[in-house]
Backbone as ProteinMPNN parsed JSONL, in Angstrom:
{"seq_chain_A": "XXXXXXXXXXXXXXXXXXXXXXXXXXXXXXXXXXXXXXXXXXXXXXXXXXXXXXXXXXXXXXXXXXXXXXXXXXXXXXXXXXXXXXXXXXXXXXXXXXXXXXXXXXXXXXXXXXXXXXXXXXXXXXXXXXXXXXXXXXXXXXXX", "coords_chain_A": {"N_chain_A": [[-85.049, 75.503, 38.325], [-87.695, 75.489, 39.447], [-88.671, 78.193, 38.894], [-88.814, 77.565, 35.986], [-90.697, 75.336, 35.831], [-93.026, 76.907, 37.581], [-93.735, 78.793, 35.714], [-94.477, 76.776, 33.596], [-96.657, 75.632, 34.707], [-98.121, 78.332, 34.614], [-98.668, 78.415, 32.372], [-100.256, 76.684, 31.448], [-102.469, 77.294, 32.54], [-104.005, 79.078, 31.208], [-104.282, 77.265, 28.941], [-102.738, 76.924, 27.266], [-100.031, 73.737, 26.724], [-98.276, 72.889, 29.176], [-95.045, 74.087, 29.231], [-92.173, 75.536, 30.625], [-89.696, 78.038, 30.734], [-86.779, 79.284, 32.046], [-84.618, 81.837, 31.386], [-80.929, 82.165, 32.831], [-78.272, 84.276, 33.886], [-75.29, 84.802, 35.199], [-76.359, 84.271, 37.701], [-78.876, 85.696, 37.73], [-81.845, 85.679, 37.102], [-82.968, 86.219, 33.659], [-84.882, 86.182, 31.849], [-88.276, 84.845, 31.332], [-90.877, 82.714, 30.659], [-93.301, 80.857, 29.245], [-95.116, 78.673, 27.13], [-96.984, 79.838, 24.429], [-98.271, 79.638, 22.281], [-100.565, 78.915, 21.308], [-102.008, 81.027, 22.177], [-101.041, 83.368, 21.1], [-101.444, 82.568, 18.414], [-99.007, 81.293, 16.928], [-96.437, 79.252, 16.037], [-94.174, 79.565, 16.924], [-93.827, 79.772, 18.909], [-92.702, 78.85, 21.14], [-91.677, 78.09, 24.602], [-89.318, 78.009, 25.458], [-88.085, 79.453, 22.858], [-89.284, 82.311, 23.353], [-88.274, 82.446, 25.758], [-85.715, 83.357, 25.322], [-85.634, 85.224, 23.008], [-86.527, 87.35, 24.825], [-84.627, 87.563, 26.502], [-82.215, 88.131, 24.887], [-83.276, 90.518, 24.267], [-83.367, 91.987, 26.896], [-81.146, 92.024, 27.719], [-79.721, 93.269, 25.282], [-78.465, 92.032, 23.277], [-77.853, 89.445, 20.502], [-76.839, 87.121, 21.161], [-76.875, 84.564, 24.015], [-74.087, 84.309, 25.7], [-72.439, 83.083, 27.652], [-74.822, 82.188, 29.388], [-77.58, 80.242, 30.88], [-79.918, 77.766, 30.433], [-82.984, 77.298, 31.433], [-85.566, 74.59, 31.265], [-88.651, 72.877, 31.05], [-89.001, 70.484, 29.351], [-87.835, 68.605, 27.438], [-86.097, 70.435, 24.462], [-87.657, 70.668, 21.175], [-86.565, 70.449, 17.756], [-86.339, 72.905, 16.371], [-86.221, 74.484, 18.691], [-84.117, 73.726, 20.017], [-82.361, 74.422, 17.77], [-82.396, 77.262, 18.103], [-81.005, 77.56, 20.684], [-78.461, 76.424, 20.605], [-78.157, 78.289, 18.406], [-78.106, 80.914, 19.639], [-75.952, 80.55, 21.716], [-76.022, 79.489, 24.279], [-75.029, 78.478, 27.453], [-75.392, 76.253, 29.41], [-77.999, 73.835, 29.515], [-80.578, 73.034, 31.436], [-83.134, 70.585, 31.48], [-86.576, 69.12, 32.162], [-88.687, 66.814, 31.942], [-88.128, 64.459, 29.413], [-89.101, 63.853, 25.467], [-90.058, 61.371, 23.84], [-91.306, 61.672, 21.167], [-90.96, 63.954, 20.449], [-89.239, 65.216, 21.094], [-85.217, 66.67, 20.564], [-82.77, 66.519, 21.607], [-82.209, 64.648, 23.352], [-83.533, 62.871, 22.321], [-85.147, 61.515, 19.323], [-83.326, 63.644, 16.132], [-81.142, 63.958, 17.907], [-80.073, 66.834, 18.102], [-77.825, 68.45, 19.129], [-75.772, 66.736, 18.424], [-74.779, 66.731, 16.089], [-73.015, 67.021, 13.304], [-73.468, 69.279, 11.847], [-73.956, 70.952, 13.561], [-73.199, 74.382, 15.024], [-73.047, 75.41, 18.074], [-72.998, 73.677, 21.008], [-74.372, 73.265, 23.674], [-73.865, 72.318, 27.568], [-75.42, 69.747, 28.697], [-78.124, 69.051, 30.623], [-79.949, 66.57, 32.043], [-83.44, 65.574, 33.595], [-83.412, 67.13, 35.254], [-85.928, 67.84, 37.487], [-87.803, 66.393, 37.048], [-89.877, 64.688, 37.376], [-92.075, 66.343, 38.147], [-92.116, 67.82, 36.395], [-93.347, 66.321, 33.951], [-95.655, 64.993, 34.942], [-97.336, 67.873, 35.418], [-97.993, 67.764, 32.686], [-98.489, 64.785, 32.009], [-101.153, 65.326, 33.317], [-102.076, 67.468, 32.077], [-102.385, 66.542, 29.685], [-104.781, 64.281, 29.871], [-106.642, 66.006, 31.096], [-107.391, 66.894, 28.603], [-108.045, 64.85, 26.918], [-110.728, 64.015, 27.925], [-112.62, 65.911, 27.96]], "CA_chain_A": [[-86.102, 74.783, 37.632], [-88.765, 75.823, 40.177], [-89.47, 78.977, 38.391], [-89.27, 76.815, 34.777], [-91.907, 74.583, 36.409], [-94.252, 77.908, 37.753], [-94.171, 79.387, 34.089], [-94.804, 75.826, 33.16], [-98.294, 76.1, 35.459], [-99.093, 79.454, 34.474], [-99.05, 78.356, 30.311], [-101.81, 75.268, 31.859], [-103.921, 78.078, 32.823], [-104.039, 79.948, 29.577], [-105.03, 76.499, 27.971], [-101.135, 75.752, 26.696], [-99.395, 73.059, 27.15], [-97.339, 73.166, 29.902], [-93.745, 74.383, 29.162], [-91.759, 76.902, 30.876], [-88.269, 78.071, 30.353], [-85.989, 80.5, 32.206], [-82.522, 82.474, 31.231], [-80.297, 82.661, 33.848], [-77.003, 84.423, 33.599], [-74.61, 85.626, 36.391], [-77.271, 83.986, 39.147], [-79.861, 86.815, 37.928], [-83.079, 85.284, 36.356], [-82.792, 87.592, 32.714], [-86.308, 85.913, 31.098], [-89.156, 83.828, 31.719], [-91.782, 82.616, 29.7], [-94.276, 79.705, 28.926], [-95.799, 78.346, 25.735], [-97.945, 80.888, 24.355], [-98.148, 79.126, 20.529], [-102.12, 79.406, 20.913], [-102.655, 82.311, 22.454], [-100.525, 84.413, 20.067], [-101.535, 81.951, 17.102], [-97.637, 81.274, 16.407], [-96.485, 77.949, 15.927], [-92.786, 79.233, 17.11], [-94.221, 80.501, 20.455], [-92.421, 77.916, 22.439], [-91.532, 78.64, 26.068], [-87.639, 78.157, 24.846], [-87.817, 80.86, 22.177], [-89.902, 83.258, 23.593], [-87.357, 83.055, 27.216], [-84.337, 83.458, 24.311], [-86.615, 86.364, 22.302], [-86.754, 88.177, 25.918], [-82.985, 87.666, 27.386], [-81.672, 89.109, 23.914], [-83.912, 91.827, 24.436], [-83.274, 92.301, 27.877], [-79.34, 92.041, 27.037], [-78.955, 94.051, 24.371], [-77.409, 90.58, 22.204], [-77.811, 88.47, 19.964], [-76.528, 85.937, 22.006], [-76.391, 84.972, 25.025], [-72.867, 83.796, 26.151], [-72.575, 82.772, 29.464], [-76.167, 81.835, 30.311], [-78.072, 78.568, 31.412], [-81.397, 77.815, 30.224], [-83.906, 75.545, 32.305], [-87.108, 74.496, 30.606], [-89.228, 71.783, 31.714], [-89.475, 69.451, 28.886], [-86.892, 68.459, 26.267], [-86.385, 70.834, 23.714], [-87.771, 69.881, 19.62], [-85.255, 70.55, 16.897], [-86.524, 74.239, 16.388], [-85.43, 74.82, 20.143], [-82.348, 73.12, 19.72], [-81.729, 75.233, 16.753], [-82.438, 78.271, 18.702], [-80.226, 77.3, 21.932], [-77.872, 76.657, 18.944], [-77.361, 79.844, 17.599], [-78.089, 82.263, 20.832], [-74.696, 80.053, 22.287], [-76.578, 78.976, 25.745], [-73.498, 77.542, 27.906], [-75.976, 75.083, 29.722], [-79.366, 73.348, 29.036], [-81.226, 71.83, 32.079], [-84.472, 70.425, 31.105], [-86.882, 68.108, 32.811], [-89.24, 65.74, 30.884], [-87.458, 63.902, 28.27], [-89.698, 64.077, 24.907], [-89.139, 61.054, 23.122], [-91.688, 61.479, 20.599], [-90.662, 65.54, 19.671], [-87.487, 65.858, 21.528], [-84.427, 66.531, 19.691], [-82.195, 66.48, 22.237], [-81.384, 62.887, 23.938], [-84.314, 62.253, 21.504], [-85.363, 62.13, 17.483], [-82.513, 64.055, 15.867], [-79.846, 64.564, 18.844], [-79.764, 67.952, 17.212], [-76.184, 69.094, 19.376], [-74.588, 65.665, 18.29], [-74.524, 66.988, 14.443], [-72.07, 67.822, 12.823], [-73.541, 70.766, 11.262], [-74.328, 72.144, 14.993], [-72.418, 75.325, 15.385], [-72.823, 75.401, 19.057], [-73.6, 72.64, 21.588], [-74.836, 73.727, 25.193], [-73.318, 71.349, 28.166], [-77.016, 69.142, 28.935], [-78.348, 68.381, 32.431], [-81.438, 66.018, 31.963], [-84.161, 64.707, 34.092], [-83.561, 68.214, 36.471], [-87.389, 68.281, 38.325], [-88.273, 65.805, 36.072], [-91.084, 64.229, 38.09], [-93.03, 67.461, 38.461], [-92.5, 68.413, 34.977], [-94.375, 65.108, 33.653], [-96.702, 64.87, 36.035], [-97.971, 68.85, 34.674], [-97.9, 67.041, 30.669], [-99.892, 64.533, 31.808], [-102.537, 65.907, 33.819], [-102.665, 68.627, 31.4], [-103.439, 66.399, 28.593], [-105.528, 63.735, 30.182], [-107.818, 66.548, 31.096], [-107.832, 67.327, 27.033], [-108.834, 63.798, 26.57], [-111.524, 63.63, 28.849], [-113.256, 66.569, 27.892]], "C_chain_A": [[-87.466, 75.102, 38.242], [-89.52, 77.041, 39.676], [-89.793, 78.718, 36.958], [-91.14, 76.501, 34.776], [-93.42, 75.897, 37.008], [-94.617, 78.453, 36.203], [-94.844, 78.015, 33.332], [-96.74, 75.686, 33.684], [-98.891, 77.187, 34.945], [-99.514, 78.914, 32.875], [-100.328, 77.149, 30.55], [-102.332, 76.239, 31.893], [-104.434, 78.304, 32.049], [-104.309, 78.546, 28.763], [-103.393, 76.171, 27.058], [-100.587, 75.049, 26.681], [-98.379, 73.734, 27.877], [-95.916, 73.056, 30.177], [-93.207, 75.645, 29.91], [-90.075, 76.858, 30.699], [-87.995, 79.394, 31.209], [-84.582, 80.822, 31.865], [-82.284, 82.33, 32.514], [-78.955, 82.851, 33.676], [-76.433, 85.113, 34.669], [-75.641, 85.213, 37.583], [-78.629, 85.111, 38.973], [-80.439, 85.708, 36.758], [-82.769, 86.579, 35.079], [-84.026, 87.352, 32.069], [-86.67, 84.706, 31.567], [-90.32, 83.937, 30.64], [-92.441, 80.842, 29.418], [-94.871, 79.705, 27.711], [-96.656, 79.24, 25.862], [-98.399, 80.3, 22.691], [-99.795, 79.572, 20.332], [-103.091, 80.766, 20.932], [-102.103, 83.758, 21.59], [-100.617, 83.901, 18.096], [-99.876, 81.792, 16.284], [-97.025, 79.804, 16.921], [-94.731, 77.902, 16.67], [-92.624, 79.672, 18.572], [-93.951, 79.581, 21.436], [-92.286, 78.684, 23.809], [-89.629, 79.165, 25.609], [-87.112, 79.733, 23.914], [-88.537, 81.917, 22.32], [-88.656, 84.105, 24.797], [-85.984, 83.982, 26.028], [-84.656, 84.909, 23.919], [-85.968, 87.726, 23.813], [-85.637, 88.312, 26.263], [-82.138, 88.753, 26.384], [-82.025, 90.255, 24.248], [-83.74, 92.477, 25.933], [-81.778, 92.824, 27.934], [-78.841, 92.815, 26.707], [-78.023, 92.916, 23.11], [-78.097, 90.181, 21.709], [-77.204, 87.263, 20.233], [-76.602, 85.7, 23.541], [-75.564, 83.806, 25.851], [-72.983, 83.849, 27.13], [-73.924, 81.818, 30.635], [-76.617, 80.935, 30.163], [-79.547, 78.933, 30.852], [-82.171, 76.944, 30.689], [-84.855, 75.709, 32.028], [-87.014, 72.859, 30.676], [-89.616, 70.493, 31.094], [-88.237, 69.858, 27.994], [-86.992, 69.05, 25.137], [-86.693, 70.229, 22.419], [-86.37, 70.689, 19.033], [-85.278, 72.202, 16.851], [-86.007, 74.956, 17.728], [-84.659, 74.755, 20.304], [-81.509, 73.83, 18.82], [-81.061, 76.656, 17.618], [-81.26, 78.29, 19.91], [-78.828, 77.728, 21.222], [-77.205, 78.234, 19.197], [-77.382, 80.85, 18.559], [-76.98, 81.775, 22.026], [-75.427, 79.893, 23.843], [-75.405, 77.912, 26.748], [-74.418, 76.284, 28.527], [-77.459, 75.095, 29.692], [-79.315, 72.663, 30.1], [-82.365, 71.781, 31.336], [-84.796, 69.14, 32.153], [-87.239, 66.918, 32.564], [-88.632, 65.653, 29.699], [-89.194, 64.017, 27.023], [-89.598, 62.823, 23.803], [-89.942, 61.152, 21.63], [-91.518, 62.992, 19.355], [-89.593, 66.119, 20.139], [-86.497, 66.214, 20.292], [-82.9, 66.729, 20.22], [-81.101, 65.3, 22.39], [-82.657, 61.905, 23.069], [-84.07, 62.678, 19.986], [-83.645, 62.582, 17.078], [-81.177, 64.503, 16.592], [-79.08, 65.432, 17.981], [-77.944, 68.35, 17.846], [-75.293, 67.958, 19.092], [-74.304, 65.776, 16.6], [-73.505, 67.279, 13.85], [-71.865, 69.219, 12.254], [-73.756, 72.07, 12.609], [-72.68, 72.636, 15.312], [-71.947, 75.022, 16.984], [-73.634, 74.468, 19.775], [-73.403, 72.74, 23.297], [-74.172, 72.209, 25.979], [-74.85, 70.704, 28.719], [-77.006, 68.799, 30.091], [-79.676, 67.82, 31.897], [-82.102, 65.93, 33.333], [-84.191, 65.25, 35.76], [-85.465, 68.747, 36.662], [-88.135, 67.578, 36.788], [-89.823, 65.286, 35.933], [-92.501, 65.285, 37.897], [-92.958, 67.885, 37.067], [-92.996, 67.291, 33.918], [-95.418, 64.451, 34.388], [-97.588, 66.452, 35.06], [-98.273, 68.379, 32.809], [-98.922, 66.288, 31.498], [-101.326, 64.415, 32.065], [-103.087, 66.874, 32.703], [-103.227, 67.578, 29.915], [-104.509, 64.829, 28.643], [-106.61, 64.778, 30.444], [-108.384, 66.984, 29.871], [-108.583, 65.964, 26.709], [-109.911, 63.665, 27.087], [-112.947, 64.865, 28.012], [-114.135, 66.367, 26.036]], "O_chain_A": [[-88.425, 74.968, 37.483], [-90.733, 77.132, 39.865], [-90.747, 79.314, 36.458], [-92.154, 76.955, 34.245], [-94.607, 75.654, 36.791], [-95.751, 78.449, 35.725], [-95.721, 78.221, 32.493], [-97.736, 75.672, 32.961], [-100.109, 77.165, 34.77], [-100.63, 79.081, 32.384], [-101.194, 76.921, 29.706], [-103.049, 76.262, 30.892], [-105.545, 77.791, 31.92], [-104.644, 78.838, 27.615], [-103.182, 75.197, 26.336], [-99.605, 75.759, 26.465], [-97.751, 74.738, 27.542], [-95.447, 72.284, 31.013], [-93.799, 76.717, 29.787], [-89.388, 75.845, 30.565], [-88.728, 80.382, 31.16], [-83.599, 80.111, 32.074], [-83.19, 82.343, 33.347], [-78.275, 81.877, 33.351], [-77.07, 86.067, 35.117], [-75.662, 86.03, 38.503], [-79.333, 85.356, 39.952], [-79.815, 85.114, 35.878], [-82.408, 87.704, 35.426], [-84.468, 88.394, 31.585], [-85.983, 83.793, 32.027], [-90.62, 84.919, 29.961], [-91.736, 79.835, 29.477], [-95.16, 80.791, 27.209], [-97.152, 79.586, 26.934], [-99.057, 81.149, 22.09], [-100.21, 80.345, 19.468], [-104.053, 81.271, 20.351], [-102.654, 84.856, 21.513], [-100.193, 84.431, 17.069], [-99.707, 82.191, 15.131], [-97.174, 79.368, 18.063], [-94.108, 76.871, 16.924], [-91.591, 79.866, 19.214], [-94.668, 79.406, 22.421], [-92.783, 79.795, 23.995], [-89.043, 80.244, 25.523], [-86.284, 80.617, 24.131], [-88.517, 82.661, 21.339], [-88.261, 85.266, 24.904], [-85.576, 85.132, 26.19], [-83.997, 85.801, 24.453], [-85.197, 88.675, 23.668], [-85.402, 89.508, 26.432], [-81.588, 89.793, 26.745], [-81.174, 91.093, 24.548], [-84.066, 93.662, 26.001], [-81.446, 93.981, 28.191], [-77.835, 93.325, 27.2], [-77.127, 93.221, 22.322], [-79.247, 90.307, 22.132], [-77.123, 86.406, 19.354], [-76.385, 86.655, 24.286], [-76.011, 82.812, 26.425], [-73.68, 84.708, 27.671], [-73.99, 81.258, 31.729], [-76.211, 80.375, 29.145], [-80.128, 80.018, 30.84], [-82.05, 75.766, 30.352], [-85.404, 76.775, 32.303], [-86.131, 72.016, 30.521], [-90.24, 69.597, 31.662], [-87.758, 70.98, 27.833], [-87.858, 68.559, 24.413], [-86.087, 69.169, 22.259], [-85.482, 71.292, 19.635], [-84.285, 72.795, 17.272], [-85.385, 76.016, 17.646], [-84.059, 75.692, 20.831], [-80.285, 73.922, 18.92], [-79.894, 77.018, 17.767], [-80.583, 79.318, 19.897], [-78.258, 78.819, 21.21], [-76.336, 78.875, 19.789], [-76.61, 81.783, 18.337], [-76.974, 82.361, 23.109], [-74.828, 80.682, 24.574], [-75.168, 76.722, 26.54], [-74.1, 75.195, 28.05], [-78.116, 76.129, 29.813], [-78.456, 71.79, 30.229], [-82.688, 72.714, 30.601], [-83.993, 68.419, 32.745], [-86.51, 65.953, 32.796], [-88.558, 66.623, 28.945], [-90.281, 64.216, 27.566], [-89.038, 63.169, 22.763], [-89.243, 60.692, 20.727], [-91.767, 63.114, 18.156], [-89.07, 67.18, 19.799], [-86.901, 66.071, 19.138], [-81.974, 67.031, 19.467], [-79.973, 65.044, 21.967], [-82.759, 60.679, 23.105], [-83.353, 63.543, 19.484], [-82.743, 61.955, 17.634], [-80.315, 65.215, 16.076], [-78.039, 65.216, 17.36], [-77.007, 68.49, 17.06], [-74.115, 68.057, 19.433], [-73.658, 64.921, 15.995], [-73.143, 68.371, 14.287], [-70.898, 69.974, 12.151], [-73.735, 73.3, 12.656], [-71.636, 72.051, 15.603], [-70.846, 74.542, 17.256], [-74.802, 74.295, 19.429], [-72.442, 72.339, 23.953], [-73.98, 71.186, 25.321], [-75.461, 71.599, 29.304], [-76.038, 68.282, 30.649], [-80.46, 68.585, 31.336], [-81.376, 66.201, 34.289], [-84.541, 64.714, 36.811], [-86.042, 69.695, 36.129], [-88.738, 68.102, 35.852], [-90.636, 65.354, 35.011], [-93.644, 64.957, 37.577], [-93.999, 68.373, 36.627], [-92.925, 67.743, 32.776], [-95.843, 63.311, 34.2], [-98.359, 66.182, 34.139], [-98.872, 69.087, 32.0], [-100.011, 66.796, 31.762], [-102.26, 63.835, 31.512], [-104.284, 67.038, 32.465], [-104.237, 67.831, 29.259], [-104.931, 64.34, 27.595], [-107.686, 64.43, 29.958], [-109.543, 67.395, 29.807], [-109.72, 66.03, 26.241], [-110.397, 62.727, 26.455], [-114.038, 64.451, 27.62], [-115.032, 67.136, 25.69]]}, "name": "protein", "num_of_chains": 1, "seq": "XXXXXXXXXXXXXXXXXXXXXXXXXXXXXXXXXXXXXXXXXXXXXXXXXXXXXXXXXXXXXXXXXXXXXXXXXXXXXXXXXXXXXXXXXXXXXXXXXXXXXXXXXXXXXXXXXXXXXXXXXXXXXXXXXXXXXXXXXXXXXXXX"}
């Protein structure tokens, strides 16, 4: 989660909200990545499907079986989708979301019936530090 949480810092810099996500499969880091939605003008530019985007591509798959994904805030439904269908064996995340989650929030997208595949969940991993970066980052939006 410690390198979630640095990608999560670097997407603050760049003016993103602060999300980060890493693959990890076999103990090897395979992608990293932070919200980029503004800076690439793409509304699907999460941290989640960008790390996913990159592991495939790193891979060689369309899935990726076996591997853990740790991102720093509770994925939305579109993330959940994504986790979903690229078969992710486990989901840590940190900050719960309850207002865009879709997790242990909103739609408890893997408790569906229509969900294909449903990752094993770790919540509330470096939870502190990954809501603490949310709301510094958007108290300084309010302020300004």
């Amino acid at each position: 989660m410690a390198e979630a949480l640095a990608e999560a810092r670097a997407a603050a810099g760049r003016g993103e909200v602060p999300v980060g996500a890493v693959v990890v499969r076999d103990g090897t880091v395979v992608a990293r990545a932070g919200n980029r939605t503004r800076e690439l003008d793409d509304p699907t530019a999460h941290a989640e499907m960008l790390a996913i985007r990159q592991a495939c591509a790193a891979l060689g798959a369309e899935r990726l079986v076996g591997a853990d994904l740790y991102v720093t805030l509770e994925p939305c439904a579109m993330c959940a989708g994504a986790i979903s269908f690229a078969r992710i064996r486990r989901l840590y995340f940190g900050a719960s979301d309850a207002k865009g989650g879709a997790v242990e929030n909103g739609p408890r997208f893997f408790d569906q019936p229509t969900c294909h595949h449903a990752p094993e969940v770790y919540a509330g991993i470096g939870e502190a530090e990954a809501a603490r970066l949310l709301k510094s980052f958007f108290r300084a939006r309010r302020q300004d």
